[in-house]
N, C-alpha and C positions, 0 to 999 in steps of 0.2 A: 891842225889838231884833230887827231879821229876819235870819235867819241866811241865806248861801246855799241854793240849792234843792240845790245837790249831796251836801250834806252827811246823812246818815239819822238819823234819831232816836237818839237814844238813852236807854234807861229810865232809870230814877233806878238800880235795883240795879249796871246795868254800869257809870255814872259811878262810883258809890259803888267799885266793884270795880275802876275804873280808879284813882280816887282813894287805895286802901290801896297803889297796885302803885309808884307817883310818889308817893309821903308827904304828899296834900294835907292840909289840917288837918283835924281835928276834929270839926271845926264842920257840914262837910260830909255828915256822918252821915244816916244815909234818916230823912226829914221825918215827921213825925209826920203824921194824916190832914190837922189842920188848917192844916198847915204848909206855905207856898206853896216851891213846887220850884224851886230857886236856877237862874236865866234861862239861865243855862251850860249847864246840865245836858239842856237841850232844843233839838235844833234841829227844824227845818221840815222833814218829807220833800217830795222831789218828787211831786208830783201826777202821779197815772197817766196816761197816754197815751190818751183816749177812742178811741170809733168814731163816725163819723159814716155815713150813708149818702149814698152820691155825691147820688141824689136830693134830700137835705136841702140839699143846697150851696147856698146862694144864686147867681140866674145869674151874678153877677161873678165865683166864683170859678167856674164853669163855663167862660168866657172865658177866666180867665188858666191853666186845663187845656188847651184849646183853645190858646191863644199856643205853651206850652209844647213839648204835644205837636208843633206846627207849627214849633219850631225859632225863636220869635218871629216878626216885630220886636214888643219890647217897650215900652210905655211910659216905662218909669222907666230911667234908666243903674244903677241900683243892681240892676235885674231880670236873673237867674243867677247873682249873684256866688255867693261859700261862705257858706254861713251857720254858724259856726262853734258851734252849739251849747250859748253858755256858758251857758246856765240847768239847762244836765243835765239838761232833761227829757225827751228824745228819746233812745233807744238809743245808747250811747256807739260813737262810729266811728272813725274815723281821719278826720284836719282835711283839707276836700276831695271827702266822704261828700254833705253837702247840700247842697244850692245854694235859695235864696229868692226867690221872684215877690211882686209886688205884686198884690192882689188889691183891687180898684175901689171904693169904699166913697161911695155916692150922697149929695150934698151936702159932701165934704168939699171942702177946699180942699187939702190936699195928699194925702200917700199914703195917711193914714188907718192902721188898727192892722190889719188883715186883709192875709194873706199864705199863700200856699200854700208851704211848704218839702216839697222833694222829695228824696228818698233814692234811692241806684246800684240799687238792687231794683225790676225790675218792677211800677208799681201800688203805688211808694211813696209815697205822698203825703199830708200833714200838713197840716191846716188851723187856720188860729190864728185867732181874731177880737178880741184883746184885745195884740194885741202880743208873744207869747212869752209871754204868762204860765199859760196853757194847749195844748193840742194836740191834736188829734184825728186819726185816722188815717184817711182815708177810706178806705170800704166801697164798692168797685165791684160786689159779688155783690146789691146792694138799691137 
């Protein structure tokens, strides 16, 4: 079972200490070593937000920094909307914070999982190559 990315870990002792506070049962008691740790009890932290160096960019996403910077025209109709953040992996902001470009992905046939998400800060810019399921922060000082 995958939990949300928003959601933060939680140890087995604060389950357990959430568990005495709401009367869960029993049964819930901290696992012995060999005891597998009931599925509940764990979610998925969000994966940290990398750094990329601008250099590392593959030239497409170099381009769609170039688009950007230039105010477009963009390829895709979908390129500036809000990208609303729901994976939580990204600094939480107010809805309106990011806006998503297509970033060009050689042999595909459509948009492909590479995307530059930009943020209202200066030299905010995020690059994804798997769709939202990581992020990296591009490094303009390398």
């Amino acid at each position: 079972m995958r939990f949300p990315p928003h959601f933060a870990r939680i140890g087995v002792a604060a389950a357990f200490s959430a568990s005495l506070l709401v009367g869960a049962p029993a049964a819930f008691a901290a696992p012995h070593e060999s005891a597998p740790v009931p599925s509940a009890a764990v979610a998925v932290a969000p994966a940290a937000v990398g750094d990329i160096c601008q250099s590392e960019l593959p030239p497409e996403a170099h381009d769609t920094l170039d688009l950007i910077e230039q105010g477009g025209p963009y390829p895709y109709p979908q390129d500036g909307q809000v990208f609303e953040n729901r994976e939580g992996l990204l600094p939480d902001q107010d809805t309106g914070y990011y806006h998503e470009y297509t970033v060009e992905t050689p042999g595909s046939d459509d948009r492909g999982a590479k995307r530059i998400v930009t943020g209202d800060k200066d030299e905010e810019d995020y690059y994804t190559e798997d769709h939202y399921e990581s992020f990296d922060l591009v490094d303009y000082s390398c």
